[in-house]
N, C-alpha and C positions, 0 to 999 in steps of 0.2 A: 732364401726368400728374396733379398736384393737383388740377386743378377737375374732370376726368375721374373722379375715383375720390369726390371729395366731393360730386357730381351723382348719381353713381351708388350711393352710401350715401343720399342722400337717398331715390332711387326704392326702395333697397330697404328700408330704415325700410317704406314706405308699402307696400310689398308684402306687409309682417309684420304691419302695426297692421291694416289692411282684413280680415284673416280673424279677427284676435282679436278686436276691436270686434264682426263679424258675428257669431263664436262667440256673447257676450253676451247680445247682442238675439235671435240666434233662439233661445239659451233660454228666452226671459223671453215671448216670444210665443209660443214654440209649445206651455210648459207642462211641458216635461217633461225629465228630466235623465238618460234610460236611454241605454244603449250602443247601441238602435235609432235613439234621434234624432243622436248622437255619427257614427254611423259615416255616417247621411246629409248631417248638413252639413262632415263630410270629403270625400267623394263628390262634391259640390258645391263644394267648394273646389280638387280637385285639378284637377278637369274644366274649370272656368272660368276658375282664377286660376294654379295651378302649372303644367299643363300647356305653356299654351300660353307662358308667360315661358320657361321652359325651351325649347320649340320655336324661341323668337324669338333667343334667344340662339345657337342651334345654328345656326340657320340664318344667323349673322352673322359665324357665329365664323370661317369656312372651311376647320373640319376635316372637315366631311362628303365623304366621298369621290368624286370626280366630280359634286357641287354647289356651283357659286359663290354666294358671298352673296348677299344681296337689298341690301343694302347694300355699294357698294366702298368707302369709303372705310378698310375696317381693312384688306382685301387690300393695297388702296393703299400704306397706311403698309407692312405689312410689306414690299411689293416694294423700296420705299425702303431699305428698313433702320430706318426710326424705328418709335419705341417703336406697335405694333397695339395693345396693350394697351388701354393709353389712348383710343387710338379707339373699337375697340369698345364699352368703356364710356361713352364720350361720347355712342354711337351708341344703345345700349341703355339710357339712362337715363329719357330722354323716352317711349322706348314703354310701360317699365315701371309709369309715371307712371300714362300715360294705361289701360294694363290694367288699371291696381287700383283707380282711381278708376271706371273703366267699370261692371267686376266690384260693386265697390262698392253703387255703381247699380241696377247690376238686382238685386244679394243684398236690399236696402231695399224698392224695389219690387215684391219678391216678398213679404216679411215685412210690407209695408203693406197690399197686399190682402189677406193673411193674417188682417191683426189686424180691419179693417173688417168679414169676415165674421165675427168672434166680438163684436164690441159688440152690445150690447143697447140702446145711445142711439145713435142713428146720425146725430141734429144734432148731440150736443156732441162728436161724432167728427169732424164737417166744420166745425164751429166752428175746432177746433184744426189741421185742415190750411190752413182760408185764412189763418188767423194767421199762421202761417210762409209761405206762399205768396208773399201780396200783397209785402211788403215785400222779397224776392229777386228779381222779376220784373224792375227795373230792374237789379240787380246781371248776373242772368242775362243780357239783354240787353249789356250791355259787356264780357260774357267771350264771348261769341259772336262779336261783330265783333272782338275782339282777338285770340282761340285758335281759332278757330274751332270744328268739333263736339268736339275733344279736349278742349277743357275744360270742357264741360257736365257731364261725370261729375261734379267737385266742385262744381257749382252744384246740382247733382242731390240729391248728399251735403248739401250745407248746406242742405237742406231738409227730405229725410227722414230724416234720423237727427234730428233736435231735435221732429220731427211725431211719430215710432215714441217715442221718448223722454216725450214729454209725454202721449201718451193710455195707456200702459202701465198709471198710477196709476189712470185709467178702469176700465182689465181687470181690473187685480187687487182693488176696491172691486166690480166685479161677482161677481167668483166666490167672494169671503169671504160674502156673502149670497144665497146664491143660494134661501133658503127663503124670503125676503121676500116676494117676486113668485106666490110660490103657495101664498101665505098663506092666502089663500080656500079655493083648492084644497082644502088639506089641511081648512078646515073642514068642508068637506062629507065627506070621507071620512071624519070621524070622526063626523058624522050621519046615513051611509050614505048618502048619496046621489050617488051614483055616477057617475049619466049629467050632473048639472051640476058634479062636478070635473071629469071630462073637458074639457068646454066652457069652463070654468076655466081649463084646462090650457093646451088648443088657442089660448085667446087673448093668453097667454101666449108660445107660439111662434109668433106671429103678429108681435110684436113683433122678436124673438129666434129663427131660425128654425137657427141648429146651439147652443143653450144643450142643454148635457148635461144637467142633472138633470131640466128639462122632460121629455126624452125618455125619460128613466127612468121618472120617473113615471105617463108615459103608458103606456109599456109595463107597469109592474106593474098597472098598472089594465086592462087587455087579458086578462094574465093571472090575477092571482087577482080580480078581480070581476065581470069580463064572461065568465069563460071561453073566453077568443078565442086558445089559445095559439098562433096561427099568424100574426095580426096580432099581439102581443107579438113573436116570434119577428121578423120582417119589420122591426118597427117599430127595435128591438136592430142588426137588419145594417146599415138604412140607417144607423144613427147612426153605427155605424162605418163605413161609407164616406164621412162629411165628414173635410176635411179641415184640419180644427180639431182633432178628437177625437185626443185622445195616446194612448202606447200603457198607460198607467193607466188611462184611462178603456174603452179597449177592451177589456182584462183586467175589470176591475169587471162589466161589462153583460155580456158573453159568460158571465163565471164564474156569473152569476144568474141566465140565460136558462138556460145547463146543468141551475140546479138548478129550474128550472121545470119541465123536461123530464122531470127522474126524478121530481121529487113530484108535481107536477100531471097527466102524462100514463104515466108508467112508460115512458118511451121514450127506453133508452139510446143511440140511434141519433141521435136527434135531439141530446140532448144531447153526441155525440162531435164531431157536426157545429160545436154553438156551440163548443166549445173549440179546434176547428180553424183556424175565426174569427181566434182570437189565435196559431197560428203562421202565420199568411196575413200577417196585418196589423202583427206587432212580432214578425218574426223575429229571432232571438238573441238576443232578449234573458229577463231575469230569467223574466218573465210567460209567454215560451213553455214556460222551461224548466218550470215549472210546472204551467201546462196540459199539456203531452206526462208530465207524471206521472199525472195525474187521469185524461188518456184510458186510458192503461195500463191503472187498475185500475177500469175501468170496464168492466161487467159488458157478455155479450153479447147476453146476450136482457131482454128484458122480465120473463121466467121466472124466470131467474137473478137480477134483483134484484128479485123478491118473493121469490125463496128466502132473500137475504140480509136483508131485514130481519125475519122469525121470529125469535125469540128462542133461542138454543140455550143450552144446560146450559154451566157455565165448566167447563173442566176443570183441575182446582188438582193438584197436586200432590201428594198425601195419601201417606202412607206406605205405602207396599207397595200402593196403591189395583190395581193390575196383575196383580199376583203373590198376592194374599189371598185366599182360598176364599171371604171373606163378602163379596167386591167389590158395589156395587148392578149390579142385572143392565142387561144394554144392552136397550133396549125394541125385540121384534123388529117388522122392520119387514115390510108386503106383499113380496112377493121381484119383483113387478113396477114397484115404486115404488121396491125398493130399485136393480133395475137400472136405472133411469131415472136414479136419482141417481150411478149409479157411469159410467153415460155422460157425464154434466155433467159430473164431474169430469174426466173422461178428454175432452172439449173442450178446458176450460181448463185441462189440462195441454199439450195441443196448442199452446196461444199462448204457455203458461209454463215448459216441460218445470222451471224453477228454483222454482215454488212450491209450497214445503215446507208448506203448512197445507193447499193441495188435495191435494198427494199424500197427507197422512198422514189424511186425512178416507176420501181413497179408497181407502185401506191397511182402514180401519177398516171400511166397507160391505163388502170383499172378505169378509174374515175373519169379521166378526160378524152380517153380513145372509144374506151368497150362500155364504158354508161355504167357500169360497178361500184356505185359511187361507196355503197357500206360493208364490200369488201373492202375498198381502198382506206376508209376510215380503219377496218380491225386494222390491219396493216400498219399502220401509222400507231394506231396505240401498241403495237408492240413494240415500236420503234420507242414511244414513250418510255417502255417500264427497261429499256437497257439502260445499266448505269456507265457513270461518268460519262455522259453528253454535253457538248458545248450546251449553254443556254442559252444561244442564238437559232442551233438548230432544233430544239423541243421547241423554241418559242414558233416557228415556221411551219411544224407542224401542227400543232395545235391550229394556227392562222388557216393550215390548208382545210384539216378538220371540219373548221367552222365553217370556211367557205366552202367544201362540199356539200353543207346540212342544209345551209341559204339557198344555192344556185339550184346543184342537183338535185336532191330529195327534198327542197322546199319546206324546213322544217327548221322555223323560226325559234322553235321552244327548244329543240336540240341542241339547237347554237348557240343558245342563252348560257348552257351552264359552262362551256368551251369559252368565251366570248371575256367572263367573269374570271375564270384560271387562268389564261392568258394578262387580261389585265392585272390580277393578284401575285401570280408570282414571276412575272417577267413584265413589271410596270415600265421598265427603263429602255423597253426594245422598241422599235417600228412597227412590231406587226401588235404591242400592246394600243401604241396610242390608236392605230386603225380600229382595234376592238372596241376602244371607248366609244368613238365617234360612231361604230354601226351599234353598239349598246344604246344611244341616246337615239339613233334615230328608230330605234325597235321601239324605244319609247314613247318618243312623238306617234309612230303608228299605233299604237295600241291605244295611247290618248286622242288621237283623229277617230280609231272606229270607232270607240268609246263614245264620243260624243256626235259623231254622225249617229249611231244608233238609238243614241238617246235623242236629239232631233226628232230621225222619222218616227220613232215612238210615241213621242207627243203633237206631231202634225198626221199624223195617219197610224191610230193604232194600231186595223184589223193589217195593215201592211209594215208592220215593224221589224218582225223578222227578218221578211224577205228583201226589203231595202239594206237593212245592217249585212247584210249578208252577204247582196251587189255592192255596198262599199267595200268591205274588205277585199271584196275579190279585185277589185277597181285598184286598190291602197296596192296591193302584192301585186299585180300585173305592174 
């Protein structure tokens, strides 16, 4: 049972250190430390190394139901009576061995070719693999004829891990200078000359054929100096289909072909496509969640984002600015421009029914373009019932509310109960103390007809009515 269980602590030590070790190294060559590359060398580790020790185990053990082992000798002991335990673990130590040094094996050889694609010196890359080579090749040779192919996995490991190890300090003295090498380059772009950075560029990647900022740079030369935004565009995807390229650097290139797309071409299409790019390429992670925000608020016509960068009026908060007879007036708009624009809005409320700055824009064209004033009002109370709203802006709507009931629909008693919630529960804003002030003077009117009609009433009976009636009209003009 002893040497069974401390055989078997051995294999599994080696079953634990092989995924942590490989954790290490394929951070450190692949570049990058997000929950995209995390979740794929778990993926990778379950598929090659957990699964199948698990499987080998199950299938030793001879608890699977109507399946005998592949090995008898634990059945064996149990039929005996002696300790199975121990056997199986006797049985299961050596395979585990040889799983995780296999595993091992090819996780190295995959992170080797990895890293040989991304050097930029590719002799003192091969410099550094015969070095470790040469001198294992005898070692390799006497585990061969001693273990036969089970033991070549750590013959395998004592070569590439010390090989992945030693040129790493290579990678990363490349990628701290990577402006060195386009040195030239950049002289010529700074004395415009454009078509020999390119060729600059190009022989450069010639050397280094997946070097990122190479490819960057080729691309902004595509687009802002050749005008070529569809070879920029082209130039941007392939880089991100190497597979060197992290998902930081895919995020970087897509995020800037985006914005090629709205400055350089007004073409939000194109650019929803490059941010699309990055949930293709690093999904879940940080950088998607980011792009799937920018796609959001990104406009859907070409229309709509030269609409949006006009300059518009701020609209600040000014005291009673809603409710004041001297308000500055709204500048009227063509009624066929204005309907155009109260369409847009009613688009992108189509994709946003929750954006509260379209609706209250489109509240505003109903009312103060198109004469709609108690359309513009429902509008606004929908705006009311969305929760968590600043209470500067309920409080503004409301104010606008009121002042549509007053101005347009003329309709003093409407505004009264608007006029009172405003002051009640946003007593501490601008547009409350405005309320008070037209509150008091609805008041003064209502005391003015009141006693103008009480006047012509008892100076002129048979004409009481109709006097009280020219004042009021007299009071509200």
């Amino acid at each position: 049972m002893m040497f069974g269980a401390v055989s078997f602590g051995v294999a599994l030590l080696g079953l634990v250190l092989a995924p942590v070790v490989g954790h290490y190294y394929w951070e450190r060559v692949s570049g990058s430390g997000d929950r995209g590359a995390l979740k794929e060398y778990l993926s990778w580790t379950v598929r090659g190394l957990a699964a199948p020790a698990l499987v080998w185990i199950l299938l030793n053990s001879g608890l699977l139901p109507g399946l005998p082992p592949l090995l008898a000798e634990a059945e064996v002991a149990k039929a005996a009576g002696a300790n199975w335990v121990s056997a199986l673990l006797r049985i299961t130590a050596p395979a585990l061995l040889v799983l995780s040094s296999w595993w091992g094996a090819v996780t190295f050889a995959w992170l080797l070719a990895r890293l040989s694609r991304r050097m930029a010196h590719g002799r003192e890359f091969t410099v550094v693999c015969l070095f470790w080579l040469l001198p294992l090749l005898p070692v390799a040779w006497l585990t061969f004829r001693a273990t036969g192919a089970s033991g070549l996995g750590l013959v395998c490991l004592a070569w590439l891990v010390p090989v992945i190890h030693g040129s790493l300090p290579m990678l990363e003295r490349q990628q701290q200078k990577p402006f060195v090498c386009y040195a030239r380059a950049m002289a010529r772009l700074k004395f415009g000359k454009y078509a020999e950075a390119e060729t600059e560029v190009l022989a450069e990647l010639e050397k280094c054929e997946d070097d990122y900022e190479g490819w960057v740079m080729l691309a902004d030369l595509y687009a802002n100096h050749f005008n070529e935004l569809a070879a920029a565009d082209q130039t941007v995807r392939d880089l991100c289909r190497q597979p060197g390229t992290t998902a930081l650097q895919v995020s970087l290139a897509c995020q800037r072909l985006a914005d090629w797309h709205l400055k350089l071409a007004d073409n939000p299409a194109g650019a929803r496509g490059a941010l699309e790019e990055i949930l293709q390429r690093a999904p879940g992670t940080h950088f998607a969640r980011m792009a799937q925000m920018r796609i959001d608020q990104l406009p859907a016509t070409p229309e709509e984002l030269r609409e949006r960068r006009v300059a518009r009026p701020l609209r600040l908060p000014a005291l009673g600015d809603e409710l004041e007879e001297d308000r500055p007036v709204v500048a009227a708009m063509d009624r066929q421009a204005a309907a155009d624009a109260a369409n847009r809005y009613v688009e992108k409320l189509k994709r946003d029914p929750n954006d509260s700055l379209a609706r209250e824009e489109f509240a505003r064209v109903l009312a103060e373009q198109l004469g709609q004033a108690e359309v513009a009002i429902a509008q606004l109370e929908l705006l009311m019932e969305l929760p968590d709203q600043p209470p500067g802006r309920r409080a503004q709507w409301l104010s606008l509310m009121a002042a549509w009931r007053l101005r347009r629909l003329h309709d003093p008693q409407g505004a009264r109960p608007l006029l009172e919630r405003l002051v009640r529960e946003f007593g501490q804003t601008p547009q409350a103390f405005a309320a008070q002030r037209r509150l008091n003077l609805l008041a003064t009117e209502e005391r003015v007809r009141a006693a103008a009609a009480k006047a012509a009433s008892a100076a002129n009976p048979a004409g009481a009515g109709r006097s009280a009636a020219d004042t009021g009209i007299a009071l509200q003009n």
